[in-house]
C-alpha positions as CSV (number, residue, x, y, z in Angstrom):
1,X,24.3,32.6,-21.4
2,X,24.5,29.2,-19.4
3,X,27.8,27.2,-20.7
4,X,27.5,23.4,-20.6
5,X,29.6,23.1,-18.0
6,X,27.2,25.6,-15.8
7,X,24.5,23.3,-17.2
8,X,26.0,20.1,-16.4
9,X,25.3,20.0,-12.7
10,X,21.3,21.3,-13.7
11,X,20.9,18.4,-16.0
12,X,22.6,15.8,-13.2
13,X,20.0,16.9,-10.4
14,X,17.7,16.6,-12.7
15,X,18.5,13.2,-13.4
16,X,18.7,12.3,-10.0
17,X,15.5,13.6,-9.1
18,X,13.7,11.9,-11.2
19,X,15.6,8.4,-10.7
20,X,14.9,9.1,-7.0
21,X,11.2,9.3,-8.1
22,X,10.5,6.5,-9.8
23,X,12.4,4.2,-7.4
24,X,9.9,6.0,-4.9
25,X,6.4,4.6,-7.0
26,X,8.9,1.4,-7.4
27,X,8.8,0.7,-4.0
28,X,5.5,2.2,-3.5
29,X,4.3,-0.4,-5.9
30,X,5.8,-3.6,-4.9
31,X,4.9,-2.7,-1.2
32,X,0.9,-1.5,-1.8
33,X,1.0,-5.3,-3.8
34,X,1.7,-6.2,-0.2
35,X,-1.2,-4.7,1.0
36,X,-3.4,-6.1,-0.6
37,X,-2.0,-9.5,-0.5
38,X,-1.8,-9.2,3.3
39,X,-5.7,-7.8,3.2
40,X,-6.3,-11.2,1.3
41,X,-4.5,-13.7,4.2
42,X,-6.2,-11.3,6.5
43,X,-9.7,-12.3,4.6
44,X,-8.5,-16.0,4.7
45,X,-7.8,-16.1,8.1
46,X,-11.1,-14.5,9.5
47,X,-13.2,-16.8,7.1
48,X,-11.0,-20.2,8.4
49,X,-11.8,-18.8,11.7
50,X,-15.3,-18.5,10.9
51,X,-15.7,-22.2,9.9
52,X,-18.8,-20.8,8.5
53,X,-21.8,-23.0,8.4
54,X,-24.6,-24.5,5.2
55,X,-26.9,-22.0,6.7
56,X,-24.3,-19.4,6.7
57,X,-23.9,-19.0,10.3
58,X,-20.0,-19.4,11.8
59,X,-19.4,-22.1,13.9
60,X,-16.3,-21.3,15.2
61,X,-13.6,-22.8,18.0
62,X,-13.7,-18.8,19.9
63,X,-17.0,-18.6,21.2
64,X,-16.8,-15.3,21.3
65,X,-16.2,-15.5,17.5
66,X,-20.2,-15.0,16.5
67,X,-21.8,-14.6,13.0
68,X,-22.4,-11.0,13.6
69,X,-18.4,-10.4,14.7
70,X,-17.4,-12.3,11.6
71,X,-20.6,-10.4,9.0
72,X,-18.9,-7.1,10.8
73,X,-15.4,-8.3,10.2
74,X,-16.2,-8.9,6.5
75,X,-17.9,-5.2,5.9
76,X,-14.6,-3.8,6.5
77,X,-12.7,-5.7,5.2
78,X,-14.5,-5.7,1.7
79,X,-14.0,-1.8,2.3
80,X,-10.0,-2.2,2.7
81,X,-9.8,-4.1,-0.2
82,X,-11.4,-2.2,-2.5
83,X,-9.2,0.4,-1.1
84,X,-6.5,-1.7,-1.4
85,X,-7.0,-2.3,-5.2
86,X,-7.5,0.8,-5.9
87,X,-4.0,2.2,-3.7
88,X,-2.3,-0.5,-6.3
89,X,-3.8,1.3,-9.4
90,X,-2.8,4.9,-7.8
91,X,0.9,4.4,-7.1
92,X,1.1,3.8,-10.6
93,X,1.6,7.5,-11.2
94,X,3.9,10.2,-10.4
95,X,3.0,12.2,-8.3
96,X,1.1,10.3,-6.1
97,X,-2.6,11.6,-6.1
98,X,-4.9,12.7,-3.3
99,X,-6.9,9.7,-4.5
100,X,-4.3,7.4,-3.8
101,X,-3.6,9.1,-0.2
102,X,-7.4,8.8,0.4
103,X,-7.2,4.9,-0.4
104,X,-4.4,4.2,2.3
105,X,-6.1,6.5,4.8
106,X,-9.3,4.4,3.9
107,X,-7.0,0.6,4.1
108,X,-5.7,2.1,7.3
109,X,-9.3,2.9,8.7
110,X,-10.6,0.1,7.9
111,X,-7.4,-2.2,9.7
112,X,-8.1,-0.1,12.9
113,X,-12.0,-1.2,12.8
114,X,-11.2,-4.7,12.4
115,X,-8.6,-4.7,14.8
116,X,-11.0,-2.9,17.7
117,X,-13.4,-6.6,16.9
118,X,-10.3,-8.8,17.4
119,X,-9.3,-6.9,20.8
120,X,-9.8,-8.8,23.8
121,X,-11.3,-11.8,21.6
122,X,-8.5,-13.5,19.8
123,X,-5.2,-14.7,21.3
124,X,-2.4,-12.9,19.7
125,X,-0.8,-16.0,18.3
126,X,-4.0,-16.0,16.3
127,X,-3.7,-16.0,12.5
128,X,-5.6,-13.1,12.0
129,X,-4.4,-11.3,14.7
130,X,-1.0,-12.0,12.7
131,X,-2.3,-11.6,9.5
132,X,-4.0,-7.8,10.8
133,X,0.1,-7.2,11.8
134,X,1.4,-7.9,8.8
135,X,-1.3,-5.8,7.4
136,X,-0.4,-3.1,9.5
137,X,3.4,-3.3,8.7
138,X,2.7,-3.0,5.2
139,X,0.9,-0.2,5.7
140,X,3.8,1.8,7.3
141,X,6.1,0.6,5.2
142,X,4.1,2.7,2.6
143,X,3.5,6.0,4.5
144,X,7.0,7.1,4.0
145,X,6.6,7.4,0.0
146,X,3.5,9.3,0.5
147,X,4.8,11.7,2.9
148,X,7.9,12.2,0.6
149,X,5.3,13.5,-1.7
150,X,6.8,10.7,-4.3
């Protein structure tokens, strides 16, 4: 029969365990706010760069930067965001679903596609191409968590 002093370290690792957890989905959180924040500049930058038009059309100052680049652009970004959104809602539990792991993948897809239409276009003191960075740092700062299997 387990005495409370045999129980004692049990109840302590217990204790830690879960305290370890939900400062895990804390961080998790505040950082998959980031995301989507950073998904949002991301949005804001493209659109400023767009300088788009009455007739919807961009007129931007890259000539390169064309209507179809910036329609593109906004496909996957719409995509990431929804993603994004939804990787909010999903680090709200413990343990973190396959959902949830599906929506970063999905964020982190979608960052890659819109990065591959900035390549070789945009200077890298652009905004975008700063705001795609941060994006991207956010990101990575979350993949820890998930791999912990928080």
């Amino acid at each position: 029969m387990p005495t409370r002093r045999s129980l004692a370290p049990i109840l302590a690792a217990l204790f830690l365990f879960a305290a370890c957890a939900t400062t895990q989905v804390q961080k998790a959180r505040i950082v998959s706010v980031d995301v989507h924040a950073v998904l949002a500049a991301v949005d804001d930058a493209e659109m400023t760069l767009c300088n788009k038009q009455p007739d919807n059309t961009c007129k931007s100052s890259v000539p390169a930067w064309t209507t179809e680049k910036h329609v593109e652009f906004s496909k996957h970004l719409v995509t990431a965001l929804k993603a994004g959104r939804a990787l909010n809602e999903g680090v709200k539990a413990v343990p973190i679903t396959g959902q949830t792991k599906a929506d970063l993948t999905a964020v982190s897809a979608e960052l890659e596609a819109v990065t591959g239409l900035v390549k070789d276009i945009l200077p890298p003191n652009s905004t975008v191409v700063i705001a795609l960075t941060a994006a991207k740092d956010a990101v990575l700062r979350l993949l820890p968590l998930f791999l912990e299997g928080a």
